[in-house]
C-alpha positions as CSV (number, residue, x, y, z in Angstrom):
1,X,160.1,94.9,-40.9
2,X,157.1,96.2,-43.1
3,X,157.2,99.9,-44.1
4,X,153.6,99.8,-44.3
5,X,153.8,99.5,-40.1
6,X,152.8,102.2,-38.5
7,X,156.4,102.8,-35.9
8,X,156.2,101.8,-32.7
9,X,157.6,104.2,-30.4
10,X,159.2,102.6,-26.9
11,X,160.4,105.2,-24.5
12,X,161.6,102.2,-22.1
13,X,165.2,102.5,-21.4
14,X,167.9,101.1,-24.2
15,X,171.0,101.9,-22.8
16,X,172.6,101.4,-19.4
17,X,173.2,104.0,-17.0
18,X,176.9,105.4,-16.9
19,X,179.1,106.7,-13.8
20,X,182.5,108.8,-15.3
21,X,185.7,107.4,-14.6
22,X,186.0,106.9,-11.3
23,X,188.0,104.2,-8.9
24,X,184.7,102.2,-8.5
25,X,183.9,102.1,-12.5
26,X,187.6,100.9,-13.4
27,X,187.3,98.5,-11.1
28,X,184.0,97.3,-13.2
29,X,185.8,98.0,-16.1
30,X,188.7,95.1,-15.6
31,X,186.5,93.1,-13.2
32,X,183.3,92.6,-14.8
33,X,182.3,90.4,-18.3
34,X,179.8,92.6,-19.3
35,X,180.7,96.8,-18.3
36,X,177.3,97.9,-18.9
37,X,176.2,96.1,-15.6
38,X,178.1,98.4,-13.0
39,X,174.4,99.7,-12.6
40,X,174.2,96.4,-11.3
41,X,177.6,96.6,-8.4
42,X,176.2,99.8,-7.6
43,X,172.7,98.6,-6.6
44,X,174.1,96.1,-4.8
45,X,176.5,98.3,-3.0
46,X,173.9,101.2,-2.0
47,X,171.5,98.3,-0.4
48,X,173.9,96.6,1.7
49,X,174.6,99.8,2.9
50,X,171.1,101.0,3.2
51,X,169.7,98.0,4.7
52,X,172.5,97.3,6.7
53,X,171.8,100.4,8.8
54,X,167.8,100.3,8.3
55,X,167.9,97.2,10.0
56,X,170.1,97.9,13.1
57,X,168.3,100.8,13.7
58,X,165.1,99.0,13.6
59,X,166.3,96.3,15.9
60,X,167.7,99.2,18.3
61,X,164.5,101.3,18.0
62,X,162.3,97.6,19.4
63,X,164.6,96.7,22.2
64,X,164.7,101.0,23.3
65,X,162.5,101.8,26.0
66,X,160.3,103.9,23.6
67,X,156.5,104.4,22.7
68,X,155.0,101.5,20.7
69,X,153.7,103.9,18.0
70,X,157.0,104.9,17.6
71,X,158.6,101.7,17.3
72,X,155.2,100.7,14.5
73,X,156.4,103.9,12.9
74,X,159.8,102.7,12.3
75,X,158.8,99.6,11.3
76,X,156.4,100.9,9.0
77,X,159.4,103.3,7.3
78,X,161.4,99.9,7.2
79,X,158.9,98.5,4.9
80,X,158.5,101.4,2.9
81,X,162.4,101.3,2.1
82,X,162.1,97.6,1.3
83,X,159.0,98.2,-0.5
84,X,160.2,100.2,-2.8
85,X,163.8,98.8,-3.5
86,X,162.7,95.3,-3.8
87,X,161.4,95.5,-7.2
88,X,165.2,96.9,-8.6
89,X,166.7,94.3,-6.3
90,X,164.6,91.6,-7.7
91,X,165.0,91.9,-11.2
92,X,169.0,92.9,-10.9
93,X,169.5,89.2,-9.6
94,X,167.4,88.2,-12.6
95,X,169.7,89.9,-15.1
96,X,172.7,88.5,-13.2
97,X,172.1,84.7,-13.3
98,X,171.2,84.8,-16.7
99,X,174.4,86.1,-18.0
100,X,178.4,86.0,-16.5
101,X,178.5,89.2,-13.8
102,X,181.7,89.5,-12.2
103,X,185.3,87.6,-13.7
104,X,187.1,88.3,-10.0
105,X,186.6,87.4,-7.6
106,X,184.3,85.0,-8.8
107,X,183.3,84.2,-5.1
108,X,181.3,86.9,-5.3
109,X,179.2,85.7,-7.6
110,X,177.4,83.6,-4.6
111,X,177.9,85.9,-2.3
112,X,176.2,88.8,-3.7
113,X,172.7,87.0,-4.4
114,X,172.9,85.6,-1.0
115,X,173.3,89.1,0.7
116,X,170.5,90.8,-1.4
117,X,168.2,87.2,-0.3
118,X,168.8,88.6,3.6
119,X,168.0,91.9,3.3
120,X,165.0,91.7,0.7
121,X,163.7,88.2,1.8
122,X,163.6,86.8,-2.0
123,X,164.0,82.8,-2.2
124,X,167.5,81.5,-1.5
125,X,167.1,78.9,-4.7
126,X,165.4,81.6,-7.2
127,X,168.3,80.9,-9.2
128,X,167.8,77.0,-8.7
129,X,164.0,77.8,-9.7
130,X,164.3,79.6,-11.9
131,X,167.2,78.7,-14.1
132,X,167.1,74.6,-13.2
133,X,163.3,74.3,-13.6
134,X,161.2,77.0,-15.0
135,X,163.1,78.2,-17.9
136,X,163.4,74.1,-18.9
137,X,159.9,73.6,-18.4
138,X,158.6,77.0,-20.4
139,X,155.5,77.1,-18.1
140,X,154.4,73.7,-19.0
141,X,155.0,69.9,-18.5
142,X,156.6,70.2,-14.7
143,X,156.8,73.5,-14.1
144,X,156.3,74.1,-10.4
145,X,155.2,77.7,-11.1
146,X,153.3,77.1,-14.4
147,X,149.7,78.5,-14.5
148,X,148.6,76.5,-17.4
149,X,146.2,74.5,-14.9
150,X,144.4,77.2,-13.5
151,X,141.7,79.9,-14.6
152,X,143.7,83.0,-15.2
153,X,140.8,85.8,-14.2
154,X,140.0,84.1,-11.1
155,X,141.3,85.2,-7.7
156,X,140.4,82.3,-6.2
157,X,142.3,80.1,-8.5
158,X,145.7,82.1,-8.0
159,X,145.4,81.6,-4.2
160,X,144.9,77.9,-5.2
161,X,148.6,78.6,-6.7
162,X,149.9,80.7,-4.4
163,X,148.8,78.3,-1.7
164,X,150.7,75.3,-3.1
165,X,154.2,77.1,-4.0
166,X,153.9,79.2,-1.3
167,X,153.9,76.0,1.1
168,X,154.9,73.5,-0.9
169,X,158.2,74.3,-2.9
170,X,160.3,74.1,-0.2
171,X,159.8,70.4,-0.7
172,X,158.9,69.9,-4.4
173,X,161.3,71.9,-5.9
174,X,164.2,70.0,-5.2
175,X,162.2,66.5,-5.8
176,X,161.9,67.9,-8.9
177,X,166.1,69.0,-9.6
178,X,167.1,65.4,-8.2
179,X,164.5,63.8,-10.4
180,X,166.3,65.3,-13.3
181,X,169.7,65.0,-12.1
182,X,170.4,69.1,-11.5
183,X,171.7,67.6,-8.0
184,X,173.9,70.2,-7.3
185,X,170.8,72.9,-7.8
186,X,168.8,70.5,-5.7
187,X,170.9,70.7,-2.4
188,X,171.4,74.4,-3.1
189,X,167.8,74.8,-3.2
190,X,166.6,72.7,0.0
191,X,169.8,74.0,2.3
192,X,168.7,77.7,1.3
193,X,165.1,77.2,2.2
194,X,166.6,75.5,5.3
195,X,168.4,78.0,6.2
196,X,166.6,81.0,5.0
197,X,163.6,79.5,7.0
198,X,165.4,79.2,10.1
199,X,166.9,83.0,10.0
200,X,162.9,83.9,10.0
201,X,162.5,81.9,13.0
202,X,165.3,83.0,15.4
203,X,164.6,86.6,14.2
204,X,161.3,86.0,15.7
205,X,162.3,84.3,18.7
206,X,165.2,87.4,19.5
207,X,161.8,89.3,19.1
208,X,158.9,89.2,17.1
209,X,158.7,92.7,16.1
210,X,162.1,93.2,14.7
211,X,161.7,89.4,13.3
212,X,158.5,90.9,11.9
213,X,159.4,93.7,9.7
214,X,163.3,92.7,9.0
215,X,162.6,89.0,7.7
216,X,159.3,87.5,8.2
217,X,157.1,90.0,6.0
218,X,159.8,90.6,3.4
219,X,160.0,87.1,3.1
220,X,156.2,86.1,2.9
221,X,155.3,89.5,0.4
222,X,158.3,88.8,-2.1
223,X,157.2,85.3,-2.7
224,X,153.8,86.7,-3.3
225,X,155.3,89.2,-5.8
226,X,157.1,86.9,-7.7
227,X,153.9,84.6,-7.7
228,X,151.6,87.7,-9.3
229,X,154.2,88.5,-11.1
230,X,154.4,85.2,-13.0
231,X,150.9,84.8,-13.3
232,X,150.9,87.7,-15.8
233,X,153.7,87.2,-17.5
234,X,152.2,83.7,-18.6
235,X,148.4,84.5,-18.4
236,X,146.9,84.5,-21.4
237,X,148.4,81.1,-23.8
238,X,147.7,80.8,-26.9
239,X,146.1,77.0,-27.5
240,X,146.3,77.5,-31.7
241,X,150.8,77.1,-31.6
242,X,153.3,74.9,-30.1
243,X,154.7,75.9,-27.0
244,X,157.0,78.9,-26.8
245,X,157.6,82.2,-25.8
246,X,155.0,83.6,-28.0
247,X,152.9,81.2,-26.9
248,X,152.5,81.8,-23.8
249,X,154.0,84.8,-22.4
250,X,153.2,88.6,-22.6
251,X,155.2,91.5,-23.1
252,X,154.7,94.7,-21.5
253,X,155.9,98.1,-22.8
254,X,156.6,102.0,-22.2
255,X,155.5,101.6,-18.1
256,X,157.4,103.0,-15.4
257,X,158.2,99.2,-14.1
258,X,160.5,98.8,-16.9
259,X,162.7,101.7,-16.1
260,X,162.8,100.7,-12.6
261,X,163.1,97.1,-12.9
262,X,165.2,96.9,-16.1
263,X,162.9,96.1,-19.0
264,X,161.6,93.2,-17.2
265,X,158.0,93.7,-19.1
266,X,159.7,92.2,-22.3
267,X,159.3,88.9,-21.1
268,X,158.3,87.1,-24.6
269,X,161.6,88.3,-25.9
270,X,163.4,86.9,-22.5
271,X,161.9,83.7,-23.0
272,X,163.1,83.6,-26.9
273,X,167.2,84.9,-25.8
274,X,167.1,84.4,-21.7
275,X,170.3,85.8,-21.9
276,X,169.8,88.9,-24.2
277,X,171.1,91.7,-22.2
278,X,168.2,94.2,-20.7
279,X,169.1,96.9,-23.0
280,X,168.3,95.0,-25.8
281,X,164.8,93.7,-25.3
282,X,163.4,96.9,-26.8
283,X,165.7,96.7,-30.2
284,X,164.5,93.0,-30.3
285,X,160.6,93.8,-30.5
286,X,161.1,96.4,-32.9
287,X,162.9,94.0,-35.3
288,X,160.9,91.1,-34.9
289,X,157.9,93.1,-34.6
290,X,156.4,91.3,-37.7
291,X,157.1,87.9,-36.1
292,X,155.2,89.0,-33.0
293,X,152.0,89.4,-35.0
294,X,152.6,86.3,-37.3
295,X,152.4,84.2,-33.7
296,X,149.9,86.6,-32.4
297,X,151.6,87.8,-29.4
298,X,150.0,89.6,-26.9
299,X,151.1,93.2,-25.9
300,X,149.9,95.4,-23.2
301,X,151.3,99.4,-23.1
302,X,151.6,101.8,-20.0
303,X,150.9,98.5,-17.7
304,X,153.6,95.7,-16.0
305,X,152.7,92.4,-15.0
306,X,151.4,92.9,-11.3
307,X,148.8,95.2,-12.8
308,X,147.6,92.7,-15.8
309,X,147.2,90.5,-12.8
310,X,145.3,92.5,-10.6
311,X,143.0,93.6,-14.0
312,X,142.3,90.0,-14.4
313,X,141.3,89.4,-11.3
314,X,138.8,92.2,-10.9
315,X,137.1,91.4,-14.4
316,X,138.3,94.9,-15.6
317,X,138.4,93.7,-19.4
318,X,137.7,97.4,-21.0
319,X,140.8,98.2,-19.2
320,X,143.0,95.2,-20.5
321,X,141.7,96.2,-24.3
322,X,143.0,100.0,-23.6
323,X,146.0,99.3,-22.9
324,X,146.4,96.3,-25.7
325,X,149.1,97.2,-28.3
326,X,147.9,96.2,-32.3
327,X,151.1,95.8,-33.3
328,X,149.8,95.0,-37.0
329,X,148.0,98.8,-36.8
330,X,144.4,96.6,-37.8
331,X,141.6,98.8,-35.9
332,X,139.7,96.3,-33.7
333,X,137.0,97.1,-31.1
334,X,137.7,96.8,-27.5
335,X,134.8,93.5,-27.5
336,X,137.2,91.6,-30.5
337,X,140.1,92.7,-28.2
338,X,138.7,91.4,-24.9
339,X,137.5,88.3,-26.8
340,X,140.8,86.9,-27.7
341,X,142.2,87.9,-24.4
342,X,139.4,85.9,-22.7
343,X,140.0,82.6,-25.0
344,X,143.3,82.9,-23.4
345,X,142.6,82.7,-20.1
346,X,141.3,79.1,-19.3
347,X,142.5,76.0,-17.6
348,X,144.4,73.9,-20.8
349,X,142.5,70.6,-21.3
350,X,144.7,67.0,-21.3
351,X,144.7,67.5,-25.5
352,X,145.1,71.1,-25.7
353,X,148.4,70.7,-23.4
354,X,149.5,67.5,-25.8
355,X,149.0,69.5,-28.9
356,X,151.1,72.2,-28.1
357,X,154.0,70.1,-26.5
358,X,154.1,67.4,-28.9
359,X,157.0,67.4,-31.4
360,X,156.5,69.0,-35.0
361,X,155.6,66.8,-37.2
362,X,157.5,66.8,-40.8
């Protein structure tokens, strides 16, 4: 990197967290690939546990012959539990499909993304979406999720998009794994919808309130999440270079998301190494810091993704250029900031889609 940079500081965390020598971290010791991801065993651990007994409570509380307020109340301290755990959750089974978890028994590699699916209500085939179609199609060409199509800084255009995968990927995502042969992915995709679906309706049928709180709105807010989410990670794409992580992803740094949700904000770097371990996304923008401006890579500091979003939405530009990073340390005013941002933010015509899919040309 150039010594004539100014250094960027990141305070986001670099290493992972460590637990002694105790029976449950030898056991991660000889039965995990990667040690640094006991953080990852224990999460699991602590929320089966946690959720587990939030949720037989709550189903006791709403068959007891108690006040309604006080069975609202519980349900309302459900959701804050799940509220504030499913962020963690999310992004741990992020981590773990990207790379080898656990060596023995391997059986638990399934078992473990399925269990945190019933208590935090993610999709049963996010791995299958995610891995099978999203990361092949780099937010382009087929990509089920891609926002390419659609006016970035418009509300109404992301509940075009969340209508459409909210309602219609049960049935189009595994069209699309068959169509492409991931047929495996494909029946794991539509029997977990099937299935995931029907635990949300007999929940609801035993009775609605517990159905409610426990699996319908966990369900119907972490696909929303995950929706928002994406939409800032790949809102702003930059027409002027082929298609890739640069190109049309952001990366968010020094925010308390990424120290809850394990550096999740450096999603340009993720899309450059999917499998680069969390605690190295920050080492890998410092040293390719010069290759970040060279593609012109947008940065935001102090915000994650779900706020870009939301600052889109509302038209809060001035807000957007505060928190932009210049990584090359060029002094620009917050109008030259908030124009590139906005030249960003449009629906890609029919050329402007060829041109940056088409092969390089020699």
């Amino acid at each position: 990197m150039s010594t004539n940079l100014a250094p960027l500081v990141l305070t986001d965390p670099t290493e992972a967290p460590t637990y002694g020598d105790g029976p449950l971290s030898r056991w991660c010791k000889e039965h995990l690939y990667d040690p640094r991801d006991e953080v990852f065993v224990r999460l699991s651990l602590r929320m089966t546990i946690l959720m587990s007994t939030m949720m037989l409570a709550l189903f006791a509380i709403v068959r007891a012959p108690v006040p309604g307020w006080a069975q609202l109340a519980f349900g309302l301290v459900y959701f804050a539990v799940w509220g504030w755990f499913v962020p963690p959750v999310i992004l741990m089974l992020h981590c773990t499909m990207h790379r080898p978890f656990i060596k023995s028994p391997k059986w638990l590699n399934r078992v473990q993304p399925y269990l945190m699916s019933f208590f935090f209500g993610m999709p049963t085939g996010y791995a299958e979406h995610h891995l099978g179609m999203h990361h092949a199609e780099d937010n382009m060409g087929e990509d089920l999720s891609g926002t390419y199509s659609y006016r970035r800084d418009s509300f109404a255009s992301f509940i075009k998009y969340w209508a459409r995968f909210f309602f219609l990927i049960a049935i189009e995502l595994p069209a699309y794994l068959q169509r492409h042969q991931r047929t495996t992915f494909a029946k794991r995709a539509f029997w977990g919808e099937v299935i995931h679906q029907s635990l949300v309706i007999t929940s609801l049928l035993i009775d609605w309130r517990f159905g409610l709180f426990a699996f319908a709105l966990p369900m119907a807010i972490a696909r929303t999440m995950m929706m928002v989410g994406n939409w800032g990670q790949h809102a702003f794409i930059n027409t002027d270079r082929k298609n890739n992580g640069f190109s049309n992803s952001i990366t968010c740094i020094n925010s308390v998301y990424n120290k809850r949700a394990f550096n999740d904000g450096y999603h340009i770097g993720h899309h450059m190494k999917a499998n680069r371990h969390w605690t190295e996304a920050p080492k890998e923008l410092l040293d390719n810091r010069e290759l970040y401006i060279s593609t012109g890579a947008v940065v935001f500091e102090g915000l994650d993704f779900f706020m870009v979003s939301v600052l889109l939405w509302s038209g809060q530009w001035k807000t957007l250029a505060k928190h932009y990073v210049n990584l090359d340390g060029q002094q620009r005013s917050h109008e030259e900031i908030i124009a590139l941002l906005k030249s960003r933010v449009h629906p890609l015509r029919a050329e402007e889609i060829e041109s940056m899919t088409a092969p390089a040309t020699a």
